[in-house]
C-alpha positions as CSV (number, residue, x, y, z in Angstrom):
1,X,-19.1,-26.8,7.8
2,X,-16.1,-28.1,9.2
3,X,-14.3,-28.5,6.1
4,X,-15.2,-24.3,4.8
5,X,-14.2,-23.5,8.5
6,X,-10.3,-25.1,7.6
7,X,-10.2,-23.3,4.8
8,X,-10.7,-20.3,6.2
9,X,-8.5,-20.8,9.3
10,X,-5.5,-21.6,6.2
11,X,-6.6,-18.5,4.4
12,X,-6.0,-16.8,7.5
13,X,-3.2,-18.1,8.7
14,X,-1.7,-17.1,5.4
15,X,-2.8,-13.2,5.2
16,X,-0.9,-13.2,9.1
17,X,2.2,-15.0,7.7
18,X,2.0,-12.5,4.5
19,X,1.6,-9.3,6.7
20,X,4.1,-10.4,9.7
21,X,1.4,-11.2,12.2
22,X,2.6,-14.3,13.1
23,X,2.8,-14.7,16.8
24,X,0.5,-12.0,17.6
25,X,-2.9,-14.0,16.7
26,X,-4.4,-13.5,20.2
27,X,-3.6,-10.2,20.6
28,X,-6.2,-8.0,21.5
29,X,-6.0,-4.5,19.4
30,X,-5.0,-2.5,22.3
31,X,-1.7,-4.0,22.5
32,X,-0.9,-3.7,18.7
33,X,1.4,-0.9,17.1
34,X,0.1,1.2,15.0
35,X,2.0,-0.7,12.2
36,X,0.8,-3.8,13.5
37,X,-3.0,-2.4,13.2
38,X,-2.4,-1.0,9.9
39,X,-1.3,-4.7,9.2
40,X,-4.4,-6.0,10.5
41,X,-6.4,-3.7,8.3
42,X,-4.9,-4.5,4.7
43,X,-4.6,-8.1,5.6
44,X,-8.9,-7.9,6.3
45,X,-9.3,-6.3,3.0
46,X,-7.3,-8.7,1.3
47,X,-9.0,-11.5,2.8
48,X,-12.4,-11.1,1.0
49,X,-9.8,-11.3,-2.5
50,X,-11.1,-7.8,-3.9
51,X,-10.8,-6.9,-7.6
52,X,-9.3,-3.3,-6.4
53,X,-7.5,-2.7,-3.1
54,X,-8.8,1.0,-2.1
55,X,-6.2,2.8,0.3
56,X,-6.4,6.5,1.7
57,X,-2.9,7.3,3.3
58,X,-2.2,4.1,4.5
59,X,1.3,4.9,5.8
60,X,0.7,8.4,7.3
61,X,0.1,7.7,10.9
62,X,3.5,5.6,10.9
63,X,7.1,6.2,11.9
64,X,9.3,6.3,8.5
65,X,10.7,2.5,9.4
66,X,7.4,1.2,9.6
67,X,5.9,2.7,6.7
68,X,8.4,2.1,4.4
69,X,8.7,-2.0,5.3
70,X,4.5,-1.5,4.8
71,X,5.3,-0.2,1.6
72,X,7.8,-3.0,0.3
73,X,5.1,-5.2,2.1
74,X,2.2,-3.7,-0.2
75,X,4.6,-4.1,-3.5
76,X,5.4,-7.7,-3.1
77,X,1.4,-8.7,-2.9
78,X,0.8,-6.6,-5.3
79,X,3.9,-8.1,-7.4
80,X,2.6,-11.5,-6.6
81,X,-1.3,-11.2,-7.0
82,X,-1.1,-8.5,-9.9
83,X,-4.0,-6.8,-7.7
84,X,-5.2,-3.2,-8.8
85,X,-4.7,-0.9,-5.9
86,X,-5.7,2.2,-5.8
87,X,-4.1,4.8,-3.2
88,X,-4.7,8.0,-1.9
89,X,-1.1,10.0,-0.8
90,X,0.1,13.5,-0.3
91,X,4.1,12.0,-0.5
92,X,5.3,12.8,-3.6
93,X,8.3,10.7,-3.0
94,X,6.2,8.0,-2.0
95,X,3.6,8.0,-4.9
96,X,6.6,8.0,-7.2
97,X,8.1,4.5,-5.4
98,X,5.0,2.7,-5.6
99,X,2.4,3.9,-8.5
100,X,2.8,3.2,-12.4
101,X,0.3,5.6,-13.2
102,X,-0.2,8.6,-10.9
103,X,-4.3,11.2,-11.0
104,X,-3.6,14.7,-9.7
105,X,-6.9,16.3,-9.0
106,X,-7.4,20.0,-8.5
107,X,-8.4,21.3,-5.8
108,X,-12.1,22.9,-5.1
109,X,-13.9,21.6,-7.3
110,X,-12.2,18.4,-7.2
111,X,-11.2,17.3,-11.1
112,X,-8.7,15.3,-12.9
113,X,-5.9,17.9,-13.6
114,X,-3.3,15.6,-14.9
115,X,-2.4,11.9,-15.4
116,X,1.3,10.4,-15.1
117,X,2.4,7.3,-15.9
118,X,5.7,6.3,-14.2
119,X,8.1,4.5,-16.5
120,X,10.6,3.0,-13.3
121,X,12.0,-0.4,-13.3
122,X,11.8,-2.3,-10.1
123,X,12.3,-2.7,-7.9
124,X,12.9,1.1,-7.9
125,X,16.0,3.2,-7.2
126,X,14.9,6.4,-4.8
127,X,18.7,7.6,-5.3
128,X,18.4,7.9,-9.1
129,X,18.0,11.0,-11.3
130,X,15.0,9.2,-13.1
131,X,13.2,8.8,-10.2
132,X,14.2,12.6,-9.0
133,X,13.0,13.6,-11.9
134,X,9.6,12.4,-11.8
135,X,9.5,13.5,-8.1
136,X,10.4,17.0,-9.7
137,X,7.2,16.6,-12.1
138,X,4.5,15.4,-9.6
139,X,6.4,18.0,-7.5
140,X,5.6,20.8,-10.1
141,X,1.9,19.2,-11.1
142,X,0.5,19.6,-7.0
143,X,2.1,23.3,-6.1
């Protein structure tokens, strides 16, 4: 028991490293940012090592420094695990840095109304026509 016990303290002890929690193990959630909860959160789902990573708006309820180290967080695990995630987001701009392929559903009833794959190098350049124009095209798929 003591032995599966270590294992998961390293396990741990590596998802609080990976998600810059380190030094705030005995904090109680009260006196966590939001950042630092949303943290908290991805690093408990990726604990149980899912086969998909299922996010709705992950980055919404955060101030635009926060969310976007979040997001560089959530591309390096999934650069270094090769984990599917699947995310929900209304940010055009933001689907466009992180997905490879994006689903637009319509609206009421819900359907697939178009699929996009996104053909960016990374790590990705928010500055460049290529990526302007795809923001133009998701832009034009969701009015």
């Amino acid at each position: 028991m003591a032995k599966v016990k270590n294992i998961l303290i390293k396990k741990l002890e590596k998802r609080i490293i990976q998600m810059g929690l380190d030094g705030f193990e005995n904090k109680h959630p009260k006196e966590l940012s939001g950042g630092m909860k949303q943290r908290v959160g991805i690093a408990r789902a990726l604990s149980v090592k899912p086969d998909i990573l299922l996010l709705d708006e992950p980055f919404s309820a955060l101030d635009t420094f926060t969310a976007e180290k979040l997001r560089q967080d959530l591309l390096n695990i999934w650069h270094d695990s090769k984990l599917t995630i699947v995310m929900v987001s209304h940010l055009v701009e933001e689907t466009v840095e992180l997905a490879n392929r994006v689903i637009v559903f319509s609206s009421k009833p819900g359907r697939v109304e178009k699929e996009l794959e996104i053909k960016l190098s990374r790590p990705r350049n928010k500055r460049s026509t290529e990526f302007f124009k795809y923001v133009d095209v998701l832009s034009d798929l969701v009015q």
